[in-house]
Z-matrix of the N, CA and C atoms (Angstrom, degrees):
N
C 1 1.446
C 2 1.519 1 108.00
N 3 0.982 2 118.72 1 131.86
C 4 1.761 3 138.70 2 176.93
C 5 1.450 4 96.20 3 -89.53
N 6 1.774 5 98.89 4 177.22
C 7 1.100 6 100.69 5 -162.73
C 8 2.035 7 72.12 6 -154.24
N 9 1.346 8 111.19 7 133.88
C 10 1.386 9 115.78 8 163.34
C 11 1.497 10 111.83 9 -145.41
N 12 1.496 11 108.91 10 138.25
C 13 1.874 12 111.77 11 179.14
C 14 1.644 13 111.05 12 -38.82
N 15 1.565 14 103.94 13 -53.55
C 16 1.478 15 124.81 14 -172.40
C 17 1.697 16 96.75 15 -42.28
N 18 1.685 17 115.56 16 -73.98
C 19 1.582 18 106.77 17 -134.81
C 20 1.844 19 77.36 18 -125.99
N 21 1.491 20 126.73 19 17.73
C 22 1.564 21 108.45 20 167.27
C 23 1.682 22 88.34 21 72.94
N 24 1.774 23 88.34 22 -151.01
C 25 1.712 24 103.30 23 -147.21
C 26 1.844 25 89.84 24 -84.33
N 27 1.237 26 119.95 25 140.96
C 28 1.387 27 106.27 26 168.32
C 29 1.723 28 92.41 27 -143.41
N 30 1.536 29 109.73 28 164.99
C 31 1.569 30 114.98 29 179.98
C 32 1.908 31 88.07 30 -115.45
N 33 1.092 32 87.70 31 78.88
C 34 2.018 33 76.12 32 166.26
C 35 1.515 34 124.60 33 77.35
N 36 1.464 35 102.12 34 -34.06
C 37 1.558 36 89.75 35 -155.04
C 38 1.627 37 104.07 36 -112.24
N 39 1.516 38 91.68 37 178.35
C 40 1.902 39 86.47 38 -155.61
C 41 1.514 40 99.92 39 -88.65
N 42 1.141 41 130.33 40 154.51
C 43 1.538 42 125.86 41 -165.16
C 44 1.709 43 93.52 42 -100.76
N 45 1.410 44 88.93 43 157.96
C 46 1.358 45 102.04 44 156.50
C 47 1.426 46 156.59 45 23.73
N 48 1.696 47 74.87 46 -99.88
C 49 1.459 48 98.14 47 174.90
C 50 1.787 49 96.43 48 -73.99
N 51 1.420 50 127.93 49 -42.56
C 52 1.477 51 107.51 50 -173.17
C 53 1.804 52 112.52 51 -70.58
N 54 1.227 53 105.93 52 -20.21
C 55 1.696 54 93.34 53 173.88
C 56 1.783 55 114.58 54 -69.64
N 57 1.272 56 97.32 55 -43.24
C 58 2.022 57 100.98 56 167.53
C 59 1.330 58 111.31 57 -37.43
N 60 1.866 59 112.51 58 -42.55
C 61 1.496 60 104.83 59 -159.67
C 62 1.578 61 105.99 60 -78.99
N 63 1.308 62 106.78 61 -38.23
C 64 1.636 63 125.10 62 -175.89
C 65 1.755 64 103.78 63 -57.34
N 66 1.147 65 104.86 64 -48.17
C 67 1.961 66 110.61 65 176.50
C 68 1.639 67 90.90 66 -59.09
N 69 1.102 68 103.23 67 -68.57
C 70 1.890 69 106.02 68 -148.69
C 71 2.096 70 84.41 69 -49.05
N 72 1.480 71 128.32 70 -63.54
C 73 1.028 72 112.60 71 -164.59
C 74 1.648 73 106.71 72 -59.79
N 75 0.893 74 122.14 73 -1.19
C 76 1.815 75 119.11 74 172.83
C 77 1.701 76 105.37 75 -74.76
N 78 1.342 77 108.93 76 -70.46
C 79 1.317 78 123.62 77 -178.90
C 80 1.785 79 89.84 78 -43.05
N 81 1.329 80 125.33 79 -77.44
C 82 1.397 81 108.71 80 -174.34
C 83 1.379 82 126.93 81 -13.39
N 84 1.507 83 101.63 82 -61.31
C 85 1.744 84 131.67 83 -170.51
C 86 1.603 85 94.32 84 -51.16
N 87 1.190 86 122.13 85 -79.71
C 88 1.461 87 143.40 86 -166.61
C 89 1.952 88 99.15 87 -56.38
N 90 1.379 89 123.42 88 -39.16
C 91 1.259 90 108.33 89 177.08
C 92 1.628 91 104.66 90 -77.64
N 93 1.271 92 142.73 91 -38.46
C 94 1.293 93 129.15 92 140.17
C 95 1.266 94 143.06 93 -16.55
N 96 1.354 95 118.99 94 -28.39
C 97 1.319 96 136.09 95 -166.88
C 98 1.566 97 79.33 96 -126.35
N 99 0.669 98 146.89 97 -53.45
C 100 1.764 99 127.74 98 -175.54
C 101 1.869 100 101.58 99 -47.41
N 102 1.132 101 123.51 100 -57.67
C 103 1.535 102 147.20 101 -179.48
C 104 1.411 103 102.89 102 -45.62
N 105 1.549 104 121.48 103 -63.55
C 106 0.994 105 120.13 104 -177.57
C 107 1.952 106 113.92 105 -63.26
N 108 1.193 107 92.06 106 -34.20
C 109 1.740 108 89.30 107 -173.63
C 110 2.031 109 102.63 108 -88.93
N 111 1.216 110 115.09 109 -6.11
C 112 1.319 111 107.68 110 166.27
C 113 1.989 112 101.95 111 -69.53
N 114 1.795 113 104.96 112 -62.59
C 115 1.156 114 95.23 113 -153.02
C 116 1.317 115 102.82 114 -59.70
N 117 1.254 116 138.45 115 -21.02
C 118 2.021 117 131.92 116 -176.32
C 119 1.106 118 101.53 117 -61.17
N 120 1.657 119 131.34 118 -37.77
C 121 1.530 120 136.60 119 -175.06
C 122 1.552 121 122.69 120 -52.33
N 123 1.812 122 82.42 121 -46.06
C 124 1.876 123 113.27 122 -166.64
C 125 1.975 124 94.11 123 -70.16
N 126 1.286 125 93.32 124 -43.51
C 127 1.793 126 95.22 125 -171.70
C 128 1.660 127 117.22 126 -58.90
N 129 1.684 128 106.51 127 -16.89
C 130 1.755 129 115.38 128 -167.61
C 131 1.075 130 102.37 129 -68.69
N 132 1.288 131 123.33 130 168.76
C 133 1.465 132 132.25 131 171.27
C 134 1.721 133 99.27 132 -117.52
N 135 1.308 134 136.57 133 151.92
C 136 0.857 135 152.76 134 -161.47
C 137 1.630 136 125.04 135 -149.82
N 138 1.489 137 110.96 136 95.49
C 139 1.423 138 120.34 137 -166.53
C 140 1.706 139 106.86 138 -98.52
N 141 1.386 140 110.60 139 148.83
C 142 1.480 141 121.43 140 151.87
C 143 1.481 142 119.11 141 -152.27
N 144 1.175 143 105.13 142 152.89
C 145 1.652 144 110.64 143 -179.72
C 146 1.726 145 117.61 144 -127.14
N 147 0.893 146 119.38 145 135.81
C 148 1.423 147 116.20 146 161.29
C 149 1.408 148 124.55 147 -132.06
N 150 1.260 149 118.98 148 -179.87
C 151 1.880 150 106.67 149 -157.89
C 152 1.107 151 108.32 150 63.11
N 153 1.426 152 130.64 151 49.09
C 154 1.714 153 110.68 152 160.79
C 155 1.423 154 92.12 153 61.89
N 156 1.288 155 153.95 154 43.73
C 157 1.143 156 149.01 155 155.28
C 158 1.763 157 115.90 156 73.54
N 159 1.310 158 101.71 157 33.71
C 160 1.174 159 107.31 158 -175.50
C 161 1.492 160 114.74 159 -88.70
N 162 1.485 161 112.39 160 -17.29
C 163 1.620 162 116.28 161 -169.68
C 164 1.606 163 92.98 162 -132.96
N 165 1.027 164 138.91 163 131.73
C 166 1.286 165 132.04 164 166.93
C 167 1.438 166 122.58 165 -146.42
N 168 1.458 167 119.36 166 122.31
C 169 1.421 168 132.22 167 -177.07
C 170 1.219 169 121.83 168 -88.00
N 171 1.320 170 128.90 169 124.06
C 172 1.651 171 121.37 170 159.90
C 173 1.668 172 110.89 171 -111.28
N 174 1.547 173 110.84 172 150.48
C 175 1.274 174 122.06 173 -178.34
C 176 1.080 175 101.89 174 -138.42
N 177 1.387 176 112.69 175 152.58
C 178 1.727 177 108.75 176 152.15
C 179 1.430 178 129.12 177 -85.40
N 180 1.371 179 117.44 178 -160.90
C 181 1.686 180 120.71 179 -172.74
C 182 1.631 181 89.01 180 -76.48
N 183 1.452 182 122.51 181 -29.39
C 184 1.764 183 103.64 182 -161.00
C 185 1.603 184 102.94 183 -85.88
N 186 1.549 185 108.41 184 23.76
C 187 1.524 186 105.60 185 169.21
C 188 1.658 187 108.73 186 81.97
N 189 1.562 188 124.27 187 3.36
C 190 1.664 189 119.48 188 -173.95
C 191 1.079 190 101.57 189 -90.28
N 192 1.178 191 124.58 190 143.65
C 193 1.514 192 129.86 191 150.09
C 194 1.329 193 111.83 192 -76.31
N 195 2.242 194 105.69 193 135.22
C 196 1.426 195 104.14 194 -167.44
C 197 1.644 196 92.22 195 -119.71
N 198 1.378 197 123.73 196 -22.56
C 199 1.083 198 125.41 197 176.04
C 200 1.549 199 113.18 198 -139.05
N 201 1.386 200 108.78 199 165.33
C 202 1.285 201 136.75 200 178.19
C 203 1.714 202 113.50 201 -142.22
N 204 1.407 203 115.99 202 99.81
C 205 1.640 204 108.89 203 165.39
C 206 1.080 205 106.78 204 -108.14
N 207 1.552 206 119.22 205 128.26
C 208 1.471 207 117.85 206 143.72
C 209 1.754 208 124.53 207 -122.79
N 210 1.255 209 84.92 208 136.88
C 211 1.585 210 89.28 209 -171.55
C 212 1.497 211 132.39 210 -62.13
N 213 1.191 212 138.39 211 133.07
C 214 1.756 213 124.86 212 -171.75
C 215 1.483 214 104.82 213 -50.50
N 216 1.616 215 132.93 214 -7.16
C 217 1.154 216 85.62 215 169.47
C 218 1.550 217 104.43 216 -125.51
N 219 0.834 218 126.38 217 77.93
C 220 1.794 219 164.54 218 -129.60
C 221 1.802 220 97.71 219 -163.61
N 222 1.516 221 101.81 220 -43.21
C 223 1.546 222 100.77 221 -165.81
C 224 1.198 223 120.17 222 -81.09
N 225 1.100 224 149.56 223 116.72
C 226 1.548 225 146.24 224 -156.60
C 227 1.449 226 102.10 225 -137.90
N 228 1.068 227 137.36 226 67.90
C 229 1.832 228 116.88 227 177.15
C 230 1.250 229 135.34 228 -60.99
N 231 1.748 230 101.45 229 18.90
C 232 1.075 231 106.78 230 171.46
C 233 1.494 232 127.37 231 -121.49
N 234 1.903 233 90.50 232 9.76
C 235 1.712 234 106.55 233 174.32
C 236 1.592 235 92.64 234 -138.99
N 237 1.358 236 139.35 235 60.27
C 238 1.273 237 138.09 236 -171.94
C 239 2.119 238 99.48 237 -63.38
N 240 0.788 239 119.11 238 -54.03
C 241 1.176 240 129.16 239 146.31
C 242 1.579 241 108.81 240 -4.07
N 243 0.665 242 125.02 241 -75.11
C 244 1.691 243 127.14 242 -171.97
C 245 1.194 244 117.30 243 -74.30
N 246 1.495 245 108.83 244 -19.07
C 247 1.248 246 121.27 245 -173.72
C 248 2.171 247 86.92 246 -66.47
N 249 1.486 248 77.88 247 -60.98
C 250 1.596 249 97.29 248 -168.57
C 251 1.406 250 109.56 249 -37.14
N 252 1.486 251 123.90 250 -62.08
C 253 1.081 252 132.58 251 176.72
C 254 1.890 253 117.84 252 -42.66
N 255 0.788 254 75.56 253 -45.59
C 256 2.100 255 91.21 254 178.23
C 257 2.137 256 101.02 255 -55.49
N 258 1.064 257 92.74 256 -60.18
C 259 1.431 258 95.39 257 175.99
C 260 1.195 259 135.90 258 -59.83
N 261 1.369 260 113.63 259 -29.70
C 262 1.449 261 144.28 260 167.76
C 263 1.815 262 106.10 261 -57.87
N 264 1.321 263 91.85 262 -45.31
C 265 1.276 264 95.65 263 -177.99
C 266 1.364 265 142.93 264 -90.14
N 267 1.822 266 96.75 265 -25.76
C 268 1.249 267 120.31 266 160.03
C 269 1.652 268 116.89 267 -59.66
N 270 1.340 269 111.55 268 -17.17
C 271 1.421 270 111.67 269 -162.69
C 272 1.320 271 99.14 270 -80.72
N 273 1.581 272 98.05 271 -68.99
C 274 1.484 273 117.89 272 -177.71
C 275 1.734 274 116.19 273 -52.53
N 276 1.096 275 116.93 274 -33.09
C 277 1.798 276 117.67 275 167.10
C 278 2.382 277 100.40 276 -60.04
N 279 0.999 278 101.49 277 -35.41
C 280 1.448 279 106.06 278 -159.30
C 281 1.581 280 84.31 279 -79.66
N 282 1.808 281 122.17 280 -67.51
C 283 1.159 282 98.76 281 171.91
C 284 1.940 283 149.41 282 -21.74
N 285 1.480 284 75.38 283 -62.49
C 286 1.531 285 105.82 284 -179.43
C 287 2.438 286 101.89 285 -50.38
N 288 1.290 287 85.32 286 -45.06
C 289 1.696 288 71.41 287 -177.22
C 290 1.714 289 107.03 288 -74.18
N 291 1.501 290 115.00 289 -23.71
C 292 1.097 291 109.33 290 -178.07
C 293 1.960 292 110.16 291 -68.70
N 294 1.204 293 112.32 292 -28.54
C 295 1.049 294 129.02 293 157.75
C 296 1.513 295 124.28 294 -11.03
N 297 1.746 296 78.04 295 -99.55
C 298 2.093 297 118.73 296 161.61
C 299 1.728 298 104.39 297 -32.72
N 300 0.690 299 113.67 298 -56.37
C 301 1.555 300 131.82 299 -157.49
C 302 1.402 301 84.70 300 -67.87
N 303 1.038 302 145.95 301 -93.11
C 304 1.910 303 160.59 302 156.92
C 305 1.821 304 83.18 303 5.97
N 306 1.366 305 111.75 304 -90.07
C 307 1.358 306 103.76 305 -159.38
C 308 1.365 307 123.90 306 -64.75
N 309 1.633 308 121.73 307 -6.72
C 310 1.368 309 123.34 308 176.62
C 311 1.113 310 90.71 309 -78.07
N 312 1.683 311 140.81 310 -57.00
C 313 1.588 312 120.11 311 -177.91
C 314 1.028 313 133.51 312 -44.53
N 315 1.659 314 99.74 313 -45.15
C 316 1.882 315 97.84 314 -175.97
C 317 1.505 316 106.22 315 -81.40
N 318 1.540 317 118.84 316 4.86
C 319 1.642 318 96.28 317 179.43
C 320 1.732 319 101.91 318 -110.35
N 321 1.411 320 115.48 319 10.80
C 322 1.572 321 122.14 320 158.64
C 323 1.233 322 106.20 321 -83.03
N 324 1.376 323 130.75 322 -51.59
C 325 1.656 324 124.85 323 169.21
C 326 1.113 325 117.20 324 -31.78
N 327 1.766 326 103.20 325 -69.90
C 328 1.682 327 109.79 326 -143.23
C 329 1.954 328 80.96 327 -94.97
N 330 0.593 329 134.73 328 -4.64
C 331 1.791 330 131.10 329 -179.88
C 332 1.250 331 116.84 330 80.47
N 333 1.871 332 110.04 331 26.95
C 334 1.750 333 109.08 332 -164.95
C 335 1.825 334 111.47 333 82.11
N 336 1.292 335 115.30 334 -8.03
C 337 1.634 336 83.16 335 176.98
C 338 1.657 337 110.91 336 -79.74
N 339 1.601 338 105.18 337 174.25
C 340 1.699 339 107.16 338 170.84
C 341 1.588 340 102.32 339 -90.27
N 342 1.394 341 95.40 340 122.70
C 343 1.742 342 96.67 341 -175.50
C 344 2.081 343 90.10 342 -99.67
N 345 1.061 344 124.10 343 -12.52
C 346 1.120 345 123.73 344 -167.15
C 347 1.771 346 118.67 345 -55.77
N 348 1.429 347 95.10 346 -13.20
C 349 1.242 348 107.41 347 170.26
C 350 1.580 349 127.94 348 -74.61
N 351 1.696 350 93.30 349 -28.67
C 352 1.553 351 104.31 350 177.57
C 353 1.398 352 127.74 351 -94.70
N 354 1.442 353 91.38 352 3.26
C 355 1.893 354 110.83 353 177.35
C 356 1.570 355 104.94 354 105.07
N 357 1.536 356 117.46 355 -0.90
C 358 1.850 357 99.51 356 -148.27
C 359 1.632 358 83.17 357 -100.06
């Protein structure tokens, strides 16, 4: 057992209060790197098509839709309906990778744990 002015008598090991500080600066580190790998996500663009590429959506990582193509012969006014359906779907496929993409980053950061418990 040592003896130091700072922390008194200690046998080696790191106290306490310095493991709190060492975590809290981890969590810092890692909510940084969560931030950074959101905004690269938010910056992607995110395409899908359906119909043989007849309707096609792009979004970004923050989940907006920036485009919508559909092709003239996409247009049917006599099945508007399908039209509808195509778009519906194009969106939500474009979403959905923008999605995937979001949680494959944050689970390379954080290594898969649920941080949702800790607020981050």
């Amino acid at each position: 057992m040592g003896y130091s002015a700072r922390r008194g008598f200690t046998n080696g090991k790191v106290s306490g209060a310095a493991r709190q500080a060492e975590m809290q600066q981890k969590l810092m580190e890692m909510q940084e790197a969560m931030n950074a790998a959101q905004e690269h996500v938010e910056a992607q663009e995110f395409t899908a098509s359906v119909g043989g590429g007849a309707v096609e959506a792009k979004v970004n990582g923050k989940k907006e839709v920036l485009a919508v193509t559909i092709k003239p012969e996409a247009v049917d006014p006599e099945d508007v309906e399908m039209l509808q359906d195509m778009v519906v779907s194009a969106v939500n496929e474009a979403l959905r990778q923008a999605g995937e993409a979001m949680e494959k980053s944050m689970n390379n950061v954080t290594g898969g744990l649920n941080l949702g418990s800790l607020g981050l």
